[in-house]
Every structure is written in C-alpha cells, then in structure tokens.
VOGU-3710 file (C-alpha; in Angstrom, 3 decimals, decimal comma):
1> xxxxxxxxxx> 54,724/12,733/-70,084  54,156/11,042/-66,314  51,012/9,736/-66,360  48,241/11,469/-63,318  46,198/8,427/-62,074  42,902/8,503/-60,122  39,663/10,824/-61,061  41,379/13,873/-63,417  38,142/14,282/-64,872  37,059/18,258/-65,143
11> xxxxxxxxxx> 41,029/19,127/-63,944  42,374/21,872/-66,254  45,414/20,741/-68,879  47,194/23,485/-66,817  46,517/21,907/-63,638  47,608/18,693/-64,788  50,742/19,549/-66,090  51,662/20,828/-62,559  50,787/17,692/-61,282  53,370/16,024/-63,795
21> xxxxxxxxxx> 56,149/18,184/-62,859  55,583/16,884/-59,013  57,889/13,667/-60,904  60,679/15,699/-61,082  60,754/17,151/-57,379  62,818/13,993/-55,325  62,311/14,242/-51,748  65,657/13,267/-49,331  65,682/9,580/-48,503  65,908/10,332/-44,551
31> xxxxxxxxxx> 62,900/12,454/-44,449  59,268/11,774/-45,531  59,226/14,934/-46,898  60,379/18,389/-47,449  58,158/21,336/-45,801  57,922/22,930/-50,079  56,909/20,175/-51,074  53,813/19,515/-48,640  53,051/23,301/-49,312  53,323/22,460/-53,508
41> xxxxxxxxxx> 50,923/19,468/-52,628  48,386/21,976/-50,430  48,345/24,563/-52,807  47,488/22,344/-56,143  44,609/20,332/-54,031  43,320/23,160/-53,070  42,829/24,810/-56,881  41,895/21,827/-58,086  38,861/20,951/-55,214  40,596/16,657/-54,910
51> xxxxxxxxxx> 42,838/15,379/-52,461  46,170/14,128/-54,209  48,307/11,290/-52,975  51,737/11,134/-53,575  53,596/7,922/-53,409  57,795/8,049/-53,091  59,869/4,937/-52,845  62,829/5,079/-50,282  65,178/6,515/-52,371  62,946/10,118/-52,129
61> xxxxxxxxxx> 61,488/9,264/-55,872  57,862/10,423/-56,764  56,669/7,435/-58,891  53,028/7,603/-58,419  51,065/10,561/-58,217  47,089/10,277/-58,251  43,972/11,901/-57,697  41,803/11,077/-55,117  42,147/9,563/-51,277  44,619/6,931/-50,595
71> xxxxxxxxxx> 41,516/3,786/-50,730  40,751/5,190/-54,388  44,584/5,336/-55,331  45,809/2,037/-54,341  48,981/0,797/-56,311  48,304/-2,294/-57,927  49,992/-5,434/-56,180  52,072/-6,283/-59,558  53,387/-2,885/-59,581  54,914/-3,022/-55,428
81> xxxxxxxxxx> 58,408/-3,408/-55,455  58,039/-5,977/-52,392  55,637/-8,614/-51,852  56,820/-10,085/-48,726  54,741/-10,423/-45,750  57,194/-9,697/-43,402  58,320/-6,567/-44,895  57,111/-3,075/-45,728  56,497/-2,402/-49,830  59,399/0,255/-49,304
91> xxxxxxxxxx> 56,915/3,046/-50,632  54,935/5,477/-48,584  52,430/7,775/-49,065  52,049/11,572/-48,738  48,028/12,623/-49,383  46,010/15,871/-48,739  42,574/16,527/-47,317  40,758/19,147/-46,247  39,731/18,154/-42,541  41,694/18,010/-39,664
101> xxxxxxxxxx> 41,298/14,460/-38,620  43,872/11,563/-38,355  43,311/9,060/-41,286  40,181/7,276/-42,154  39,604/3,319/-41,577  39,348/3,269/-45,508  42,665/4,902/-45,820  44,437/2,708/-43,062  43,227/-0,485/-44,530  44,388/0,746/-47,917
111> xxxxxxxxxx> 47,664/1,730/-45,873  47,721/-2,146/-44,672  46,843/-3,779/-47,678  49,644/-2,251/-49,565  52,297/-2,481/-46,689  52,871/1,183/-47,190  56,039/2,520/-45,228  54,068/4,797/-43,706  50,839/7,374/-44,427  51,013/10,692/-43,967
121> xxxxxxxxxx> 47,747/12,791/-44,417  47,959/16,759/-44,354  45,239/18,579/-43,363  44,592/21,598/-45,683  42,893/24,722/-44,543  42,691/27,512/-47,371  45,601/26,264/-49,276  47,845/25,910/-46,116  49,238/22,988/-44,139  47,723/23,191/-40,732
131> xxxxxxxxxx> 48,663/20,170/-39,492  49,560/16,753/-40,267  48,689/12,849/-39,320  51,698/10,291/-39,426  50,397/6,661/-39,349  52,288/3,455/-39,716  51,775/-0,256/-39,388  52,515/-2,365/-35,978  52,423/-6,047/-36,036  49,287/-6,257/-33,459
141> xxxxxxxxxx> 46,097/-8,155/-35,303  43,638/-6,710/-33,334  45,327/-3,046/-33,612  48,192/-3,162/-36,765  48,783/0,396/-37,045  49,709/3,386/-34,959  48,132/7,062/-35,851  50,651/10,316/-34,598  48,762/12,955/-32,384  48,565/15,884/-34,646
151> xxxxxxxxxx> 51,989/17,322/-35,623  52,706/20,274/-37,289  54,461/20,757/-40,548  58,150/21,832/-38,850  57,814/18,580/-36,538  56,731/16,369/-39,502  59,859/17,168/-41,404  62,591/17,050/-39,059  61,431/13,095/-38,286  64,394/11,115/-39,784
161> xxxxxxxxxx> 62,593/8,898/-41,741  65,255/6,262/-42,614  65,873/5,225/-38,998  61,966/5,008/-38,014  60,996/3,374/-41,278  64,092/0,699/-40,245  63,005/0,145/-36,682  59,115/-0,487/-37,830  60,023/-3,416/-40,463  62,546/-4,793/-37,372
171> xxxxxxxxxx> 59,251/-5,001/-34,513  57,569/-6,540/-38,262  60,108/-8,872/-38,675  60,509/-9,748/-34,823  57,270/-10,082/-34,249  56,972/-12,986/-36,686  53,769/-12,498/-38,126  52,983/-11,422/-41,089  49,528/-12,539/-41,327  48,185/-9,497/-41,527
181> xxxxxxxxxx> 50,586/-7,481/-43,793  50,212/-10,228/-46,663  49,041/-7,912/-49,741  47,263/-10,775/-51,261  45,572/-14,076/-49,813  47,308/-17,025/-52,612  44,172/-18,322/-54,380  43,163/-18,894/-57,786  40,082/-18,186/-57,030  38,352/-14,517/-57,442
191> xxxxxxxxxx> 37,018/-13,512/-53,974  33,904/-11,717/-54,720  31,350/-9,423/-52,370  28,040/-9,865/-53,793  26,196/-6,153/-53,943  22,014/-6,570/-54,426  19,929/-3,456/-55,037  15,961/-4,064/-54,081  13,740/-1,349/-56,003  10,190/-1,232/-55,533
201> xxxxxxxxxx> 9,266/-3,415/-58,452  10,458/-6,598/-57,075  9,592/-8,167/-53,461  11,578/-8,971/-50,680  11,445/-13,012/-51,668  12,522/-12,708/-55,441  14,995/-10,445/-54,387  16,642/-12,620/-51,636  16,015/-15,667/-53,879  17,871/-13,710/-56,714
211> xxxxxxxxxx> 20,791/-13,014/-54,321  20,838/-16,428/-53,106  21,023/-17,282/-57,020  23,590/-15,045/-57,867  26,032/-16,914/-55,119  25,401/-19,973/-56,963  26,651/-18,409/-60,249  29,547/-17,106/-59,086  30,610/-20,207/-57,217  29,888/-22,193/-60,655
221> xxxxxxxxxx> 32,151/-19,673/-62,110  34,560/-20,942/-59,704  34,407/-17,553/-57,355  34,062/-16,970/-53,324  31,354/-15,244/-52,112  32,833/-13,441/-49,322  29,962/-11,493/-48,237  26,735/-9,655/-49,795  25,969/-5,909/-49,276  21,937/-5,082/-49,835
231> xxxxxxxxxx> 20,751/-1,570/-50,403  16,800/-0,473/-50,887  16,333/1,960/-53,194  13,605/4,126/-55,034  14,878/3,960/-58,192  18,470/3,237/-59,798  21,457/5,600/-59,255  22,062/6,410/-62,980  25,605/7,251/-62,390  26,834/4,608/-59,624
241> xxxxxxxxxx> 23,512/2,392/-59,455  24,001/2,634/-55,474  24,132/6,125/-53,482  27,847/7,850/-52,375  27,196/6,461/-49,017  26,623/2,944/-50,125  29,576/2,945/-52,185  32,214/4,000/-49,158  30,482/0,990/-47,278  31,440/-1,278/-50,230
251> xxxxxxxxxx> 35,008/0,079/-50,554  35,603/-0,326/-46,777  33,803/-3,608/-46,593  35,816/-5,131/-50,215  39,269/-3,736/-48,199  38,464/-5,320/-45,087  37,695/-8,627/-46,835  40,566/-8,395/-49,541  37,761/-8,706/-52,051  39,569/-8,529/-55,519
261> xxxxxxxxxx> 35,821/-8,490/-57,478  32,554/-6,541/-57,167  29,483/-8,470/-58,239  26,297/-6,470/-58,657  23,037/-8,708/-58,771  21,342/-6,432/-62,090  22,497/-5,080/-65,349  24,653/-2,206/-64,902  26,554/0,375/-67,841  29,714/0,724/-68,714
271> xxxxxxxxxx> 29,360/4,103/-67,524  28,295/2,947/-64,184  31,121/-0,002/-63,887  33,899/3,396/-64,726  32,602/4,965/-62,287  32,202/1,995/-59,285  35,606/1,255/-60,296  37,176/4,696/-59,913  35,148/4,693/-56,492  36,043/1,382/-55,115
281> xxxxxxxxxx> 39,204/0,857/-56,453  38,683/-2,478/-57,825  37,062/-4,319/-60,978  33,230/-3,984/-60,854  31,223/-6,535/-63,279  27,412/-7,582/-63,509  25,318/-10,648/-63,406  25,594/-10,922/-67,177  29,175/-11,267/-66,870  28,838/-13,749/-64,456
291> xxxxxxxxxx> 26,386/-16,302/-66,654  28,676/-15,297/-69,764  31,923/-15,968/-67,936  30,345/-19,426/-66,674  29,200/-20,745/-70,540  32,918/-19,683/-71,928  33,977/-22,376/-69,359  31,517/-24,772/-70,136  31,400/-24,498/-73,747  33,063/-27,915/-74,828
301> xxxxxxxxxx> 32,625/-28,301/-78,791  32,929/-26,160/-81,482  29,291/-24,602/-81,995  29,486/-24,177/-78,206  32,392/-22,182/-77,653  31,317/-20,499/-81,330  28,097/-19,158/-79,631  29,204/-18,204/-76,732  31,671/-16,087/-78,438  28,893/-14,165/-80,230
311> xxxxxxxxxx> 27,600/-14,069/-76,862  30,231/-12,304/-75,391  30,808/-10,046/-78,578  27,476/-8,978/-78,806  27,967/-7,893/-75,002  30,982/-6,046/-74,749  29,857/-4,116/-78,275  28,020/-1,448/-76,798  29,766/-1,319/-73,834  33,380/-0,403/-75,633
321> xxxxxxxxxx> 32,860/3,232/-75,382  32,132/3,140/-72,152  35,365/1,847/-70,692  37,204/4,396/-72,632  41,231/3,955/-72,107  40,112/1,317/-69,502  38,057/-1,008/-71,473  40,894/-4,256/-71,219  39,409/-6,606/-69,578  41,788/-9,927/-70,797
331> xxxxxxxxxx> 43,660/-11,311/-68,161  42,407/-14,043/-65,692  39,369/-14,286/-63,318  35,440/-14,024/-63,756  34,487/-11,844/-66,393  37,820/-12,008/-68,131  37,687/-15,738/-70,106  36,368/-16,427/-73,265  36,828/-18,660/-76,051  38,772/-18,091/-78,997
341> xxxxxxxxxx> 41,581/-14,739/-79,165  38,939/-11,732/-79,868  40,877/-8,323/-77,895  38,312/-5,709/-76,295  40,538/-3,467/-77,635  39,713/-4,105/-81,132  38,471/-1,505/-82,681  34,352/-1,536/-83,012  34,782/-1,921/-86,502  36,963/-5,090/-86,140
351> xxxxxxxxxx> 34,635/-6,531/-83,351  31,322/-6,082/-85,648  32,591/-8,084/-89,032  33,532/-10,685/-86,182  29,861/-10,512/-85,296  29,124/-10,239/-88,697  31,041/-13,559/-89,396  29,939/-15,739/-86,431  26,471/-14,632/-87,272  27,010/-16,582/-90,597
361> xxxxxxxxxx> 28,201/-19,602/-88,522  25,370/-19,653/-86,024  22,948/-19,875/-89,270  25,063/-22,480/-91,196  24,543/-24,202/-87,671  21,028/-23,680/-87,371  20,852/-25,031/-91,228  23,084/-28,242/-90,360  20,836/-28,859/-87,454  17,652/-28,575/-89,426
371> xxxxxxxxxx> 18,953/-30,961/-91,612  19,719/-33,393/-89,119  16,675/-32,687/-87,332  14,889/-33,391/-90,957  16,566/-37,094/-91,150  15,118/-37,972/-87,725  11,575/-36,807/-88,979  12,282/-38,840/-91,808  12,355/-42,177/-89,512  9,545/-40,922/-87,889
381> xxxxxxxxxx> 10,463/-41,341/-84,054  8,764/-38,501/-82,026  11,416/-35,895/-80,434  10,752/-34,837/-76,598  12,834/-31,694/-75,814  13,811/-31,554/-71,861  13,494/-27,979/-70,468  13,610/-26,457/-67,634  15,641/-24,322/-65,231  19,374/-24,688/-64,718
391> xxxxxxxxxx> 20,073/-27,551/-62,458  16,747/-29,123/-62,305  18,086/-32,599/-63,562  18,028/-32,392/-66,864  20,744/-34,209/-67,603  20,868/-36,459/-65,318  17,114/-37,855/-66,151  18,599/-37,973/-69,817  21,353/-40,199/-68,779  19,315/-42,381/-66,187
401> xxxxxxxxxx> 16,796/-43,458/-69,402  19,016/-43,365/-72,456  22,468/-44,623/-70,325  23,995/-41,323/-72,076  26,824/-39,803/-70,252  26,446/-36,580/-70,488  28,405/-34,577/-68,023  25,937/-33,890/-64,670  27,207/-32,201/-61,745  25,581/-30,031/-58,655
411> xxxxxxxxxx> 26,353/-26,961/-60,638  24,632/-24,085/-62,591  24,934/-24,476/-66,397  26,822/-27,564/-66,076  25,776/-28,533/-69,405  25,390/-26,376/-72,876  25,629/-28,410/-75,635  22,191/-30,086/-76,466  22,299/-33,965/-76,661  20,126/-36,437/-78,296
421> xxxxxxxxxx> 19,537/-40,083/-77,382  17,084/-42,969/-77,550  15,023/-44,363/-75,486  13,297/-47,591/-76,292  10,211/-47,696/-74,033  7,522/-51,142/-73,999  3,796/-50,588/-73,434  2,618/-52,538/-70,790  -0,652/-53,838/-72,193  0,552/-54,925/-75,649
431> xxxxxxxxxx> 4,241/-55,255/-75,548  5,145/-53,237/-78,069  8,456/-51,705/-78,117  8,394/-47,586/-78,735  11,491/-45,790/-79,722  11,642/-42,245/-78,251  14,155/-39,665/-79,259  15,039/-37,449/-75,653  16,975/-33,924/-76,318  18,698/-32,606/-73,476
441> xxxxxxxxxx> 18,664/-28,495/-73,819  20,591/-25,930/-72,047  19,305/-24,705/-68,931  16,992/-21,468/-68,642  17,549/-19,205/-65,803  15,427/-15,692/-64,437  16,134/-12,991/-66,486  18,367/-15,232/-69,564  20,729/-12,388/-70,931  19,426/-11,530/-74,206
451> xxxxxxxxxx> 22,453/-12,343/-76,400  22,589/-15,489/-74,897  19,302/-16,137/-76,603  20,391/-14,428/-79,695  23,723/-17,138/-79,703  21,861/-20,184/-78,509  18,789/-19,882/-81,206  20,503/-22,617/-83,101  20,853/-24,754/-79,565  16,983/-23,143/-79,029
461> xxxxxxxxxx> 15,615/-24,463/-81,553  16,110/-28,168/-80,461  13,104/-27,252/-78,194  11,233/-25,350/-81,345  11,291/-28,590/-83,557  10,502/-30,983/-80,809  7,068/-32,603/-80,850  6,354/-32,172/-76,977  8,519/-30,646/-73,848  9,339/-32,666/-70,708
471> xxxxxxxxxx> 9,847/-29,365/-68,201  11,750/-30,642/-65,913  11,197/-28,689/-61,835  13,186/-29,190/-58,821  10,819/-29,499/-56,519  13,736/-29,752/-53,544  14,075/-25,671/-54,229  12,855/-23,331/-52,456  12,038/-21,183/-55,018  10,625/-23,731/-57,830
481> xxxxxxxxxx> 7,288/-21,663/-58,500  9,701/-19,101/-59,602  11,390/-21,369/-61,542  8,560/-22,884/-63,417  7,649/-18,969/-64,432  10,304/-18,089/-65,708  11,437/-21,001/-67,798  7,345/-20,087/-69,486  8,146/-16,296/-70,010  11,528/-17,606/-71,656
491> xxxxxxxxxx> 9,910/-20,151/-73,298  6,955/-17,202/-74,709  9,648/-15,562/-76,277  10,426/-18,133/-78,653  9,121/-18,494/-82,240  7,005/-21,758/-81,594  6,997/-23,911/-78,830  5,505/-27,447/-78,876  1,736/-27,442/-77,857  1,725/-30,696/-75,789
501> xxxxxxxxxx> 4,130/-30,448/-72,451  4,435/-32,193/-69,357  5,535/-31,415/-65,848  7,833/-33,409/-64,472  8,682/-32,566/-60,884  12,329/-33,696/-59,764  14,330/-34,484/-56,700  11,066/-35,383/-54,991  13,361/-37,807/-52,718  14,600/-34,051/-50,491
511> xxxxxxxxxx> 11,089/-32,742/-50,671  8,879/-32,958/-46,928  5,657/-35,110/-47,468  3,497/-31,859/-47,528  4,889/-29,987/-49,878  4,635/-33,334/-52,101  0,993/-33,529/-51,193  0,127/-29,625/-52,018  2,153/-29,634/-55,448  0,182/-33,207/-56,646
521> xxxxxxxxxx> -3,140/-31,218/-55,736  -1,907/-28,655/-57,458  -0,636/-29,793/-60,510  -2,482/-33,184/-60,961  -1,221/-34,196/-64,362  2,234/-33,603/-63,282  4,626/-36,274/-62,922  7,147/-36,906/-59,320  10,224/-38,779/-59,995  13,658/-38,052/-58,312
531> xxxxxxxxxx> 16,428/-39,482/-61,379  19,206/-40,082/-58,845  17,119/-42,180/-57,011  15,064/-43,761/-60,159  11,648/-42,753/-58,720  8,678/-42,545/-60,575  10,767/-42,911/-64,309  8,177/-45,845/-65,009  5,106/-43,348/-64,631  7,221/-40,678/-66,936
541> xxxxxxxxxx> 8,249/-43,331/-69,359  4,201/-44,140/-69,809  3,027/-40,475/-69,662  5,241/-39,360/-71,924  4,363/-42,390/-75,030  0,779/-40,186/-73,759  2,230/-37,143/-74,410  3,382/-38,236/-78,081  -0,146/-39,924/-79,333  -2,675/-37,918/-77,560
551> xxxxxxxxxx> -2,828/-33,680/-77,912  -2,233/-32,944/-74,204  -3,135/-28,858/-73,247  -0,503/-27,130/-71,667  -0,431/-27,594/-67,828  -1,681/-24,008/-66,684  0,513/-22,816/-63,826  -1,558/-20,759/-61,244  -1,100/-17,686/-60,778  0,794/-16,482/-57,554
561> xx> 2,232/-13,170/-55,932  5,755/-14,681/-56,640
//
C-alpha cells in the first residue's frame, strides 16, 4: 500500500484508503491538473477537516501525497529528483485549504526551498473549488516568486503547464543565479535555531545566561547557532512545550534561515519532540541531547566512550515509545552520534540487557579504580580532586603544575576522562620537598543530565575518594556566582564529598580591577591565579600543602538572588 505522509492521526482507515488510491489517478504532463481531480482533492479535505498536498512529478505521476499544508509536508532533499540550483526539482505541488487567500509566506518558502515547479493552493468552500492560487518561483532575491490573481478552476486547467513550467527554469537559468533556489547551504555543520522558554520559576538573568550557555554547547558540538526564538510562558505546553502561535513563528523563522535542527533550551518528551516535528517539519532535540551528543565526541578511551554509551542508553530508553515508527535517529549531525553500534530501533528488550551489561562494566570500573585508588593510599601521598564548572581551567591548571598534557581547548567538555599527576611542591621555610597527587575531573554544568551522573559515578568518584577539592571558578564569566552554585548542588548530590575545599578563582588576568577587589572581600580565603598566564600558582601551590595538613571548613558561598 502507498504510504499517506504528514498528520493521519484520528483519519478513518476508510478515509485513508481513498487517499491511497489518489496514486493511481496520473494527471496529463501539459497540465497541472485535471478539473476531477482538484474536485477528488476538495471533497476528501473537506471530510477529513486537513488540507492535503499532492505532489506530481512532470510526467503527471502522484508520488507524494500528505497531510497537512505544504511547510508541514516538505519532501526531504534526498528524496528530489534534482538538486541543482539552477533548475526547478521537476515536481510541483497541488494543496487544499479552506480560505480564499493566495499562499502563505510559510508555504512559499517551503515552495522555494524545495524548488517546486510550481504551487498551486485551492481554496475550498463546503467541499467545492471556489477558486484557486498559482504561484511559482522568479529569479529576483528580494522578490523570487510570483503569486496568480485568483483564477478559477476552468482557467487553472486549461494553463499548458509544460510550456510555462519550460519558460520559468529558462528566466532561472538566464538569470544566472541560483543563490536563492539552492535547496541546501553545503556544510557539515548542523545549522541550529536555538528556542528558550522562560516560566515563572526562573529570572530573566539565569534564563538569558542559560541561553547564552546553550549556544556554547551546541557550537562545542560543532553546530551554528543561527538565531534564538524566546517565548514567556505560565507554565509548559504539555503537548508542544510552546503555544500554536509560537510554533508557526519557529517554522517560518527555521525556513527562512534553512535551519536543518531545532534546539530547545529544557527537557522536552518524546511526545512533545513527535509533535514539534510533525509541526515544524524538521528534527526537534533537547539540551540533553546536546551535552550527550558533545561527550560521545569527546569520549577518547574505553571507560569513556563505555559510559557515555550507558549515558545515551539510559536516555533514549524511555523515550522509544514515544517516537513510535519515527524513533531512528542514526545518521549524522547533533543528537545522532554515539559510540559503539547500539540501533534505536532495537527492541526495549534488547536495549535494557545492553544496560544491563554496561552496568556490569561501569562497576568492574568503579572496582578497578578503587583498587588503584587503594595503591596510591598505600604510598600515602594526599589526592586533591579539581572541580568545577565546564571550562573553568581545569585542565589547563593541571597541566601548568604537573607538565601533563592533557588536551585543553576554549571549549565546553573538552575533557572527560579524569587524569592523575604529580606535583612535587617545596615548603619555603624548611625545604622540604611534598609530593601531591592532582586529579583532573570532568566538568559540572547547571542542571548535569541525570544519566550522565548515573554513567560517570565511576569518573565521580575520583572527587569522592579525594582528600580535599580545588574548585576551580572562572572569574572572567559573567555568570560565575551561578557557576560556583551549581557545581555545590551537583556536588550535594554525591555520596561523600571531601570536607576540606578551596576556591580557586581563575582567569583573573580578563577580570576589571573591581570585580577582583569585591570577589577577594568576598571570599577571603579564596585563591586568584590565571594558569595561562601562571599567576598566583605559588600562593595555590602553598594553600593547598594547607589544605592537606590542616582541616579547612568549607568556604560558605553567600547567598544571592541568582
């Protein structure tokens, strides 16, 4: 049986099967299309309450039929038969609605991004064709398509539609400039519009701050940030997160832009993703996805790539039924990489003895680290665990003292795996040489997905067993009081943390010399240093031989309206 794409939820088996013998009805290739046919297209829209589109390639063949308006029925860019600038895809599309109005800007963009041959809308007034709107593209950038006055059915049908559909590729070809027409910009790269949704539980500065965070992710998942779309809301849409309204902004906006990714800036279903994606047209994934997609393409060794494909598993489990027939998400782009050769469409069954087995491996892990963790005790050289939020420094502070080379860049999560090195530091007043074991950790971040924390416990648990914490700020962001909470709320939700810790305030070298002065009145047993510029590491290397043979209370962080 042809398959009916778009929204066919609630449509009657009956209804659909008249939609699937639409396939058989071939139009003549020199008209769009026969006057029994539009009528056959009226009458089934109207009993079934949804506009259809019908797509037909030159020859007069149906091969798509769908429910819903042409933005929500797009044909994928694989599946066009021509993907040349400069010329028209060679299909065009018939659709219904029930107003008498020319075309839409959501349905002409859809028009332009898919080089249609031409779009022709018929209005439908109780089950009849009243009139019709033929639109097709012109190569003008500031105006690249023209809209018919209103025609009626008789006029629609006699247009030969071979010669016009010729003479609108030659002004195409002529003109020379196919900017415009080009279905896809060439990139590797996702390009992404950012959507934030501000309830009334969070404030106006941890909500931009989060937004401005969640561009960061997605370029360290190797995305473009094309634009962000903000929306103020009560409470969460439980069906589509974001009002009707909202979402035929963010379909006209992602069309205008050639966005190929939605990014939402919370936690959403996989009820709600279905249902943004049978709105918008295009894939629809969540912050979660973004941090999980970023640590498959960091993970480096084994345990790494091992725990973040529990991670990901542990995910996507509840979230299977939810996608239903359109749960695939393998292929390439954010959201879509992973480690290792697991298949969404595993059955559940399959995907929990995975979980069952990496579960196993993550504790034979957490054993093998105990025991090496165990043979350091044994030598008796005091552990300092480095923590703090993503891209504070960590690991560049760990390389500047221990001459480590762990990889550093100006990145989110550029480092996962935690790495252990000396440092052999001499007290000034007797000489004495001190050997100091420093543990670089993986970074924390607001709101840590929990089966991240569930996958890194073994990686966690560097920080668990470590005699103090170095927490590591950047002081050069703007939102490090932020920071600094919630590495301590992550932190709270661990089994045991060390009771002696020390602030360590980074990157002091881009910081103004007033915030400097508030932050040392502030936090006066806090340490400045800036590790690219080797600032203040003598005063760390001496507080922190403090930190190991004197109990040091936990620097209290005041309390704010963050």
């Amino acid at each position: 049986m042809q398959k009916i794409y778009g929204n066919v939820q609630g449509i009657k088996a009956s209804q659909i099967k008249r939609l699937q013998q639409l396939y058989e009805q071939n139009q003549p290739a020199d008209r769009f299309i026969t006057p029994e046919f539009a009528q056959t297209l009226a009458t089934i829209s109207q009993q079934i309450h949804h506009p259809i589109c019908c797509y037909l390639n030159r020859r007069g063949q149906v091969i798509r039929i769908a429910v819903g308006t042409p933005i929500q029925t797009q044909i994928p860019p694989e599946e066009l038969p021509r993907r040349s600038a400069e010329r028209l895809s060679g299909i065009r599309c018939v659709a219904t609605q029930v107003k008498s109005e020319p075309p839409d800007e959501a349905a002409l963009i859809a028009m332009m991004r898919q080089r249609l041959d031409a779009l022709v809308m018929l209005s439908v007034i109780d089950g009849e064709v009243k009139e019709a709107f033929l639109t097709y593209l012109f190569p003008d950038s500031e105006s690249p398509w023209v809209i018919s006055p209103p025609l009626s059915l008789d006029d629609l049908t006699e247009q030969e539609f071979d010669e016009l559909v010729e003479e609108w590729e030659r002004e195409i070809v002529d003109a020379g400039d196919g900017i415009f027409l080009s279905q896809e910009i060439v990139s590797d790269q996702d390009r992404v519009l950012l959507v934030g949704v501000q309830t009334e539980d969070v404030s106006v500065q941890r909500f931009e701050d989060g937004l401005a965070e969640l561009v960061r992710l997605v370029e360290s998942a190797g995305g473009i940030v094309l634009d962000t779309m903000r929306q103020k809301r009560d409470r969460i849409h439980p069906q589509t997160v974001v009002g009707k309204g909202k979402i035929e902004e963010i379909t006209l906006l992602a069309q205008k832009l050639r966005a190929n990714l939605i990014v939402f800036d919370r936690d959403i279903s996989a009820s709600q993703a279905r249902n943004l994606e049978q709105e918008i047209g295009i894939r629809v994934i969540d912050r979660t996805e973004i941090i999980l997609d970023i640590f498959a393409q960091r993970a480096r060794t084994q345990e790494g790539k091992l725990q973040v494909e529990l991670a990901q598993l542990e995910y996507m489990l509840p979230r299977l039924r939810g996608r239903g027939q359109e749960m695939s998400r393998l292929g390439a782009g954010i959201g879509t990489r992973g480690p290792g050769e697991t298949k969404l469409e595993t059955e559940r069954r399959t995907i929990q003895r995975r979980i069952n087995q990496l579960q196993q491996e993550v504790n034979q892990l957490q054993a093998h680290r105990a025991r090496i963790r165990q043979q350091r005790q044994q030598q008796e050289i005091p552990v300092l665990a480095l923590v703090g939020y993503t891209n504070a420094g960590k690991s560049t502070l760990l390389n500047v003292l221990t001459n480590a080379e762990v990889f550093t860049a100006d990145q989110l999560f550029a480092t996962l795996d935690p790495t252990t090195r000396k440092v052999v530091i001499t007290e000034p007043e007797t000489g004495e040489r001190r050997s100091i074991l420093l543990t670089d950790t993986v970074g924390f971040i607001h709101e840590l997905p929990p089966p991240l924390m569930d996958a890194f416990r073994a990686t966690l648990e560097e920080v668990v067993e470590a005699d103090a914490m170095i927490h590591v700020v950047d002081l050069s962001h703007p939102a490090w009081e932020s920071h600094i909470a919630s590495v301590l709320e992550i932190l709270e939700e661990m089994p045991e943390i060390p009771e002696k810790s020390l602030l360590a305030f980074n990157k002091v070298d881009k910081v103004d010399s007033e915030t400097w002065a508030r932050v040392q009145q502030d936090y006066p047993e806090a340490v400045f240093i800036s590790a690219t510029q080797h600032l203040g590491l003598e005063a760390l290397k001496m507080r922190s031989l403090q930190l190991i043979d004197e109990p040091v209370k936990a620097i209290a962080v005041p309390q704010n309206s963050y």
